[in-house]
N, C-alpha and C positions, 0 to 999 in steps of 0.2 A: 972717160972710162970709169974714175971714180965716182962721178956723177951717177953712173947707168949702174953702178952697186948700189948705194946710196937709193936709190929709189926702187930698185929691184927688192932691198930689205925692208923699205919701209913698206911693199905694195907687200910683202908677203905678212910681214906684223899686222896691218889690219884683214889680209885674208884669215888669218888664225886666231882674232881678235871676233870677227866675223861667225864662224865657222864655231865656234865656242859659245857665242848668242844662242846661233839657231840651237847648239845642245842642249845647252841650259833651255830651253825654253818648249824642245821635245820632251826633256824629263821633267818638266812642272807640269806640261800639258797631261803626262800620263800618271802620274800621279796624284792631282787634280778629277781624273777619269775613275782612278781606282778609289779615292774616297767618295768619290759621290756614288759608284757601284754599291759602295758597302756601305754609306749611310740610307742610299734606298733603300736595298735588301731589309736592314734594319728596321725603319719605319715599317713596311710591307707585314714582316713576321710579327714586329712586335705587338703591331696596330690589330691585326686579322687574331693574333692570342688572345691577345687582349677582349677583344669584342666576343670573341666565342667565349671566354671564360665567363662574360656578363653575362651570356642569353644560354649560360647549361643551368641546371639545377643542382648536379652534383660533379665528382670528379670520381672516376671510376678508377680507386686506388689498385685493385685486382692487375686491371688489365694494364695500367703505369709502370711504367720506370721513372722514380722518383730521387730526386740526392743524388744523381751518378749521371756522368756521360758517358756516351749518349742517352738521353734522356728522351722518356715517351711519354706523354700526357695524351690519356683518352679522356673527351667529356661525355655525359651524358646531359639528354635534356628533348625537348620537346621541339618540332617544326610549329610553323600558326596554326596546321590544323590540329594541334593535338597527337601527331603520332612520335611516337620513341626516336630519335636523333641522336647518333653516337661519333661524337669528333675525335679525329685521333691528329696531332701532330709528329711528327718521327723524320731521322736524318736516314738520306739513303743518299748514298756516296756523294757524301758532303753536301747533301743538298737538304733544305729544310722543307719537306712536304706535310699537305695537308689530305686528309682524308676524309670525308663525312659518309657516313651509313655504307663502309666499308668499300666506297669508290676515291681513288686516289684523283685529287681535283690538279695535281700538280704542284711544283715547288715555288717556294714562297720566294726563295734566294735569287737573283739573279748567276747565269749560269758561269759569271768572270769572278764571284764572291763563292768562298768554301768556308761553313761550317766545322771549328774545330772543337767547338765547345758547344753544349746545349744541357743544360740542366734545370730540372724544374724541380720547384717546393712548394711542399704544401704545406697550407697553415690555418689554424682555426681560433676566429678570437671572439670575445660571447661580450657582451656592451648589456648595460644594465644590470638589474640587481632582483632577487627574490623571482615574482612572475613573472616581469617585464622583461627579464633575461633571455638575448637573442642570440646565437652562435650566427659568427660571418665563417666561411667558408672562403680559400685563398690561393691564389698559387702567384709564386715569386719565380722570375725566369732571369736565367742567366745566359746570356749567345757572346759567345767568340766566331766574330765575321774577318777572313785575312785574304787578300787578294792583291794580284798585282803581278809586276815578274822579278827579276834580282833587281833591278834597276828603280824599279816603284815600288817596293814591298810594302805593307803595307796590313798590320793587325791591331783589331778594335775592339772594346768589351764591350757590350750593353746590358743592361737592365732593365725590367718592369717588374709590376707588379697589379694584378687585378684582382678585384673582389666575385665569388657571384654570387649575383641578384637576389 
């Protein structure tokens, strides 16, 4: 009888021993899930800013929300043939969309990553001296990406910065 305790405790210590693995290892699996969410989202938005900030010509201050979140950055700038192309980036519930010639192409974020932060800066910096003197034109971006549920939670900052062309 004392034998059949005895092994009765030991078989339930490694069930609970067991049982505590697989936890551990559903909560790394999902939080493992929510940082690669939010580091793609990240690459996505940051990369797609990025590249439209290089092929605008200007940054259309007017129609921006600049220094504040949520934050709007509209570009201006030219398609290959020549015609006027107006980019606009902007948060709609919590999601970071993209817009070009006032058609929304869809959100940059993946839909399990929320946007808490989004601020954009501009900046102007002029290289050389006398005639040779060229102003660069700039925008610095600021995103807060947090996702996950109580158990994976899980918020990130990122930064860039691009010049344009």
């Amino acid at each position: 009888m004392v034998e059949m305790v005895v092994y009765v405790s030991v078989l339930i210590f490694m069930l609970f021993i067991l049982v505590e693995v697989v936890t551990s290892f559903v909560r790394s699996e999902r939080l493992i899930r929510t940082s690669r969410d939010i580091d793609n989202s990240a690459l996505v938005s940051l990369e797609r800013i990025g590249r439209e900030v290089r092929r605008a010509n200007s940054i259309n201050v007017a129609s921006s929300t600049l220094l504040s979140s949520p934050g709007v950055l509209v570009l201006s700038g030219e398609d290959g043939e020549g015609n006027l192309r107006m980019v606009e980036f902007f948060l709609s519930n919590s999601s970071l969309r993209y817009k070009e010639n006032g058609v929304d192409l869809g959100p940059l974020t993946s839909s399990s990553t929320r946007v808490t932060n989004l601020v954009f800066r501009r900046f102007a910096t002029s290289t050389g001296s006398g005639q040779g003197t060229s102003i660069s034109e700039g925008v610095r971006v600021e995103l807060r990406l947090e996702g996950g549920t109580t158990t994976s939670y899980k918020t990130e900052n990122f930064y860039s910065t691009a010049l344009i062309r």
